[in-house]
C-alpha positions in Angstrom: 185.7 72.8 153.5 188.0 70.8 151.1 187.5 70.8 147.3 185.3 67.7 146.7 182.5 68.9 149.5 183.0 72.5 147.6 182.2 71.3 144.1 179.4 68.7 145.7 177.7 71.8 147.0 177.6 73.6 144.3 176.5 71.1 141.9 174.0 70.4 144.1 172.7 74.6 144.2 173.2 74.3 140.2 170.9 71.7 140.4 168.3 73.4 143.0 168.5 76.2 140.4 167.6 74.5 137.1 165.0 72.7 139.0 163.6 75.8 140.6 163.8 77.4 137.1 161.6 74.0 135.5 159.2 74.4 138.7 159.0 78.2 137.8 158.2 77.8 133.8 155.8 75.2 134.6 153.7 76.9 137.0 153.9 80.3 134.3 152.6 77.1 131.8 149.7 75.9 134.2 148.7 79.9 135.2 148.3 80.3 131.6 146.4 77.6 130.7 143.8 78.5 133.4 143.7 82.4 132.1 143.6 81.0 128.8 140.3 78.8 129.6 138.7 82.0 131.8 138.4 84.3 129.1 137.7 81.6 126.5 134.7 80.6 129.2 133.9 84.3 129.6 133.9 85.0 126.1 131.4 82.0 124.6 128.2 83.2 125.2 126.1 80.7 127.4 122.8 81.4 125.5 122.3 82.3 121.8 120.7 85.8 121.2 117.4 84.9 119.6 116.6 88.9 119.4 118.5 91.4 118.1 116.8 94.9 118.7 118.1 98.1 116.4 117.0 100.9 115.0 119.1 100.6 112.1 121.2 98.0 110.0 123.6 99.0 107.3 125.6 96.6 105.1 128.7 97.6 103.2 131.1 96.6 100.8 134.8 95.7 101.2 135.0 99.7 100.7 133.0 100.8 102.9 130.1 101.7 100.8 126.5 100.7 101.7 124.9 98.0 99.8 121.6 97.6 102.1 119.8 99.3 104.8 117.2 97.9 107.0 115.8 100.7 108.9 112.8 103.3 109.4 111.6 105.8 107.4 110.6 109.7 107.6 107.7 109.1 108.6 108.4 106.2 111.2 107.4 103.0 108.6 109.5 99.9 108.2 111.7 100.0 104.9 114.7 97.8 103.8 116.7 99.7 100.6 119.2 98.4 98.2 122.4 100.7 96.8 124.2 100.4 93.3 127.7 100.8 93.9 127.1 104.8 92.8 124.7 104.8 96.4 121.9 105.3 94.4 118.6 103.9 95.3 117.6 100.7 93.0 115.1 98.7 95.0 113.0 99.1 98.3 110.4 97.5 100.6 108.4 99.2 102.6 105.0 100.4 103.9 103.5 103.9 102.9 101.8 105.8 105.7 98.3 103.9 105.5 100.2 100.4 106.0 100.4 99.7 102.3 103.0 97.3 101.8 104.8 97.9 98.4 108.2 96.5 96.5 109.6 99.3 93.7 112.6 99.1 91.1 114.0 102.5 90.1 116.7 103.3 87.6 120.0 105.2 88.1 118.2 109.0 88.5 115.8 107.2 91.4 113.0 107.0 88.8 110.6 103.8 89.6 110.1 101.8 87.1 108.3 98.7 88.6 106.1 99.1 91.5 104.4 95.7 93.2 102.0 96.6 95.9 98.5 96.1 98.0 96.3 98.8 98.5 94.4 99.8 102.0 91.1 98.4 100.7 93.1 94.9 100.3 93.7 95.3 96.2 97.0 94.4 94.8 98.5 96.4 91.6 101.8 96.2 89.6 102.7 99.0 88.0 105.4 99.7 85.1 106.5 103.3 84.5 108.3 105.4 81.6 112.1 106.7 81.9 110.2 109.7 83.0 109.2 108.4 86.7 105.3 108.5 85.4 103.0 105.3 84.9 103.3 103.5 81.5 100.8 100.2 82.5 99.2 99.2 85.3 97.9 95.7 86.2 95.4 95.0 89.1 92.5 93.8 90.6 90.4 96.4 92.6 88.2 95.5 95.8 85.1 94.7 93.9 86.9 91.8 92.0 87.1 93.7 88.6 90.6 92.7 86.7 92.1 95.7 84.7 94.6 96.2 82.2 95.9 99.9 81.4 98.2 101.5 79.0 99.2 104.9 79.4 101.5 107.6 77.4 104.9 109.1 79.3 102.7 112.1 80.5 100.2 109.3 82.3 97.7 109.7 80.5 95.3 106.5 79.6 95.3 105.3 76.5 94.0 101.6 76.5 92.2 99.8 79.1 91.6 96.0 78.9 89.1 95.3 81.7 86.8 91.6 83.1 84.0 93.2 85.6 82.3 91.4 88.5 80.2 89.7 86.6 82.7 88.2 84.4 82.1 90.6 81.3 84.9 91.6 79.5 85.9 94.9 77.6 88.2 96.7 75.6 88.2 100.5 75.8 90.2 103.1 73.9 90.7 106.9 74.8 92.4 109.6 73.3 95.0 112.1 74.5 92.3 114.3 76.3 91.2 111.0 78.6 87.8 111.0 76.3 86.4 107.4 75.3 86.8 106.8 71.4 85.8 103.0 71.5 84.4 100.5 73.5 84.4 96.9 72.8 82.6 94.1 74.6 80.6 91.7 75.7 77.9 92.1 78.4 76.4 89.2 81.0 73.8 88.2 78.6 76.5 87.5 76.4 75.5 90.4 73.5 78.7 91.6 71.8 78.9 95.4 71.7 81.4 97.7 69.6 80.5 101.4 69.8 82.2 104.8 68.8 82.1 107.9 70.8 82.9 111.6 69.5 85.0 113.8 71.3 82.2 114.6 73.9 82.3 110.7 74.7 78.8 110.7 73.1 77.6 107.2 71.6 78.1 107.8 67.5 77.9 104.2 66.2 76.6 101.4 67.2 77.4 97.8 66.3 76.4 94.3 68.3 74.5 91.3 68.1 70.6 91.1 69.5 69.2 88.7 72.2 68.4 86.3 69.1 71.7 86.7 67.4 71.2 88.7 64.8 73.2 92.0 63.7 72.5 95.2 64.9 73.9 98.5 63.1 73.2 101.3 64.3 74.1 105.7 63.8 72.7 108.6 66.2 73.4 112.7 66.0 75.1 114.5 68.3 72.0 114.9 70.8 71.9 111.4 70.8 69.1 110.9 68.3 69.0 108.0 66.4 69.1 108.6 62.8 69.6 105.0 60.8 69.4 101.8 61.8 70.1 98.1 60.3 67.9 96.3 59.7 65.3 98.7 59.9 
């Protein structure tokens, strides 16, 4: 074979080569591309999740420190708690073993300090305590429909209670540290205003209103109760 057919042939395989090399690259191209769409295909979901069932949800921080838990309770209840960034406690929502739903604010020790709730007979309360954890007021209406008002001392004991009753009367009533009535201010449903002072045995020691015709009414009894002086006479 002379030297022209030579070099003919081999330009011809060198040719052969790169175009077998092209064919190659493009069919690693078009293999790709398909894998590429298969997983892509595999991995969109064809249908949103429109449940998510758990047990348990945490959320945390950058860190790694939990901010929030949704989860249950000891005693199997729904609750949803809120960290500080020291893990303590500062907030929950949940339901207390009778199905009381209730929303509380505590301080850095896990004292509360704010308590919104609704009690099993249907009666919702907010309550404010002391840096002590205990009571310090308390707003609510009970299941009769009577609106109350209390203030209490940091041991929880009632002090002041500001109260409207069912029948739309309103009263003012002051006790002292043993939980005994002092004072009691008011008006009834017929309207009489009432101011009256009680000893230590919460028996009635003065007596001050207004009568069914408006006039003033003064009034002083013993300690078994016994009237003793009276204005007008």
């Amino acid at each position: 074979m002379d030297q022209p057919t030579i070099r003919n042939l081999v330009q011809r395989l060198d040719r052969l080569e790169r175009e077998n090399r092209r064919l190659k690259r493009m069919g690693t191209f078009v293999l790709l591309s398909f894998l590429i769409v298969v997983v892509m295909g595999q991995a969109r979901p064809t249908k949103v999740a429109k449940v998510v069932e758990a047990e348990k949800f945490l959320i945390r921080d950058k860190g790694g420190k939990v901010l929030a838990v949704l989860g249950l309770d000891v005693n199997g209840g729904p609750n949803l708690l809120f960290y500080d960034k020291d893990q303590k406690v500062r907030a929950k929502l949940y339901l207390s073993p009778s199905n009381e739903p209730f929303f509380s604010l505590h301080d850095k020790d896990g004292n509360f300090h704010a308590v919104l709730g609704v009690g099993a007979d249907g009666s919702p309360g907010l309550g404010l305590g002391h840096k002590n954890g205990r009571s310090g007021a308390m707003l609510g209406v009970d299941s009769n429909g009577t609106s109350e008002l209390r203030l209490l001392d940091k041991e929880g004991r009632t002090h002041i209670e500001l109260f409207v009753d069912v029948n739309g009367s309103p009263f003012l009533r002051l006790s002292d540290e043993n939980q005994k009535v002092r004072a009691l201010l008011g008006v009834d449903s017929k309207g009489l205003t009432k101011l009256g002072f009680f000893d230590q045995e919460e028996k009635p020691r003065v007596a001050m209103g207004t009568s069914l015709d408006g006039s003033p009414v003064l009034g002083f009894t013993d300690k078994d109760g016994k009237v003793i002086w009276t204005a007008p006479k």
